[in-house]
C-alpha positions in Angstrom: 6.9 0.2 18.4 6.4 -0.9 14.5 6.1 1.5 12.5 2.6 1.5 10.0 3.9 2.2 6.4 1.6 3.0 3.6 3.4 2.3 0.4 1.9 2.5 -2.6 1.7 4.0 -6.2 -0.7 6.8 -7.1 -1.1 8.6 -10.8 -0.5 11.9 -10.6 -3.9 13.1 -10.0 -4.4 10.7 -7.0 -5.7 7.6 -8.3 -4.5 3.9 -7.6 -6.1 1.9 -9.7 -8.0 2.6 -13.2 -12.0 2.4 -13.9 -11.7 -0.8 -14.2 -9.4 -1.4 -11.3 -6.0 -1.8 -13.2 -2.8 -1.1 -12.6 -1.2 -1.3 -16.3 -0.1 1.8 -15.9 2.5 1.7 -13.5 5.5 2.1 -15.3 7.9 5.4 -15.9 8.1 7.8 -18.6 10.5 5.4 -20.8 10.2 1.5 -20.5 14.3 1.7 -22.0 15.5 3.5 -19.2 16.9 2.3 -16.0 14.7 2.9 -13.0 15.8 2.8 -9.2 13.3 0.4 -7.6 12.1 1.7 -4.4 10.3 -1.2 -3.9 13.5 -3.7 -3.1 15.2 -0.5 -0.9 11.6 -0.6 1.3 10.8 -4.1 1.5 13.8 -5.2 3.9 12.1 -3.4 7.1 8.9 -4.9 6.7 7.5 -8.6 7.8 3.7 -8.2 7.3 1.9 -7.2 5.0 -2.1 -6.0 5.4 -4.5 -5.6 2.1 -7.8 -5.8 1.0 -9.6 -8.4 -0.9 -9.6 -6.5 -4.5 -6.1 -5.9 -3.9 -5.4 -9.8 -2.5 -7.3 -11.3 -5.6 -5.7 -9.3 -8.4 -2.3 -10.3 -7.4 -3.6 -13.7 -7.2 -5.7 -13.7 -10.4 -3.8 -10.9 -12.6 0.1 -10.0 -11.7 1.6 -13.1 -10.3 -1.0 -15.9 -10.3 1.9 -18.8 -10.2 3.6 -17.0 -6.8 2.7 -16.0 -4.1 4.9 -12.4 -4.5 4.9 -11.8 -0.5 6.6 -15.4 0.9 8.1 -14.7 3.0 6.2 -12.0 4.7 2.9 -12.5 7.0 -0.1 -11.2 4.9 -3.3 -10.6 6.2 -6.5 -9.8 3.8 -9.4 -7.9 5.1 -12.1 -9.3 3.9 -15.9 -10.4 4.8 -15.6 -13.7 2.9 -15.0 -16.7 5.5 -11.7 -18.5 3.8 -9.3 -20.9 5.7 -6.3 -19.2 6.2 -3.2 -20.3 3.6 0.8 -20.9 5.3 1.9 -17.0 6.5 -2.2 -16.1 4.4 -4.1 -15.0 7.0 -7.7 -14.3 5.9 -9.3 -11.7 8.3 -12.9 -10.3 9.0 -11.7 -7.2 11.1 -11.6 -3.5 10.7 -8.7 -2.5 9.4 -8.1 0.0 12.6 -8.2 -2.7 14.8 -6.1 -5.3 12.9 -3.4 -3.0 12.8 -3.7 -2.5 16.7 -3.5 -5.7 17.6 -0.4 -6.6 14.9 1.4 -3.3 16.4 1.4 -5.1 19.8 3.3 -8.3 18.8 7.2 -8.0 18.4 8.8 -7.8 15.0 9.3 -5.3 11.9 7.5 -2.5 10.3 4.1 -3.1 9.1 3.0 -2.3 5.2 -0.2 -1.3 3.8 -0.6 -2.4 0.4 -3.9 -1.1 -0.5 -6.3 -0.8 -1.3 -8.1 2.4 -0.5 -10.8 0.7 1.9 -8.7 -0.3 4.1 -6.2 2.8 3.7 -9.4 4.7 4.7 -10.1 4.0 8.2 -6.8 3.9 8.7 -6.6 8.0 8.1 -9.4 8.3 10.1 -7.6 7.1 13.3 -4.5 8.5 12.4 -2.4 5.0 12.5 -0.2 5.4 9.4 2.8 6.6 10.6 4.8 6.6 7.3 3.8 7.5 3.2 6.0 6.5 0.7 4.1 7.3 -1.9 5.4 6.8 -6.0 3.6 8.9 -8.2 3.3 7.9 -11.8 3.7 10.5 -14.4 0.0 9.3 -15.7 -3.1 11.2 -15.3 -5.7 8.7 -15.2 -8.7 11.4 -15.3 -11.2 8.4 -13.1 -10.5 5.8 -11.2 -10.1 4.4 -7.7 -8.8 7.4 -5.4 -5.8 7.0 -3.1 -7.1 9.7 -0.5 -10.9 10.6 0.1 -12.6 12.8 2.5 -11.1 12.9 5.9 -12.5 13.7 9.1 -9.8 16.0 9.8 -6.4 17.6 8.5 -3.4 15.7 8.4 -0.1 17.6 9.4 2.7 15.7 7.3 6.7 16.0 7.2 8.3 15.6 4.0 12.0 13.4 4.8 12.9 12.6 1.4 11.9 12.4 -2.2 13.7 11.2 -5.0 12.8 11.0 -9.1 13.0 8.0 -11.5 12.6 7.4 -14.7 9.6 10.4 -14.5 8.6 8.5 -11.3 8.8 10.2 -7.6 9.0 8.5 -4.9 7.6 10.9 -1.9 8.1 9.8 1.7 6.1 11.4 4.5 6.1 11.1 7.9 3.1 12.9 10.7 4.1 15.5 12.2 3.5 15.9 15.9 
């Protein structure tokens, strides 16, 4: 079965976005250095991508409003708003549970979860990520959007490998049985 991978970037005290919902902060320690990108060593086992709208419209609107950064990949964005969908741009109004149900049961790669933390949410509650690879920044944002709220029960996690650069730590957890 495909695996259900949440990758993401969290500041060191747990948030993924700002106040204001922005991620200008996602960089290492020192802009000079060179930095291993984790991002090009995960991205090879995946084929679909699932986010939420916030997440969907700032990579539209802020970081890459010219490209489409995930061609490539089938995306699908949980959201209410009724939208046609765009080439592999599928615009969903489903639970994030369920959506990643129903793209378990068709053949192909591992699934990522991009963000952001509403749809990460109900996917804790029914226990359906099956891998973290979590970077955390070496920023303390002191408010912000939270990676990780309350959960309706305790999560029993395996550490398989972790690995620092540039003051960045790339964490990668998988549940334990």
């Amino acid at each position: 079965m495909r695996k259900t991978v949440l990758f993401i970037a969290m500041s060191l005290d747990g948030y993924i976005a700002d106040q204001a919902g922005g991620v200008g902060w996602l960089e290492g320690q020192d802009n000079a250095a060179e930095t291993v990108d984790f991002y090009e060593r995960f991205i090879g086992n995946v084929d679909t991508v699932v986010m939420g709208w916030n997440t969907y419209h700032q990579i539209v609107t802020q970081l890459s409003p010219s490209d489409w950064v995930y061609s490539g990949l089938k995306s699908y964005v949980v959201t209410h708003r009724s939208l046609p969908s765009l080439d592999d741009i599928f615009f969903v109004n489903t639970e994030p549970d369920r959506l990643i149900k129903q793209i378990q049961q068709k053949p192909g790669k591992d699934i990522w979860i991009c963000g952001g933390a509403k749809v990460v949410q109900p996917l804790l509650a029914n226990d359906l990520i099956d891998q973290y690879r979590i970077s955390v920044i070496p920023t303390l944002l002191g408010a912000g959007i939270r990676l990780f709220e309350t959960l309706n029960r305790e999560r029993k996690l395996k550490l398989v490998s972790s690995e620092e650069s540039n003051g960045m730590i790339e964490l990668i957890y998988e549940r334990r049985a």
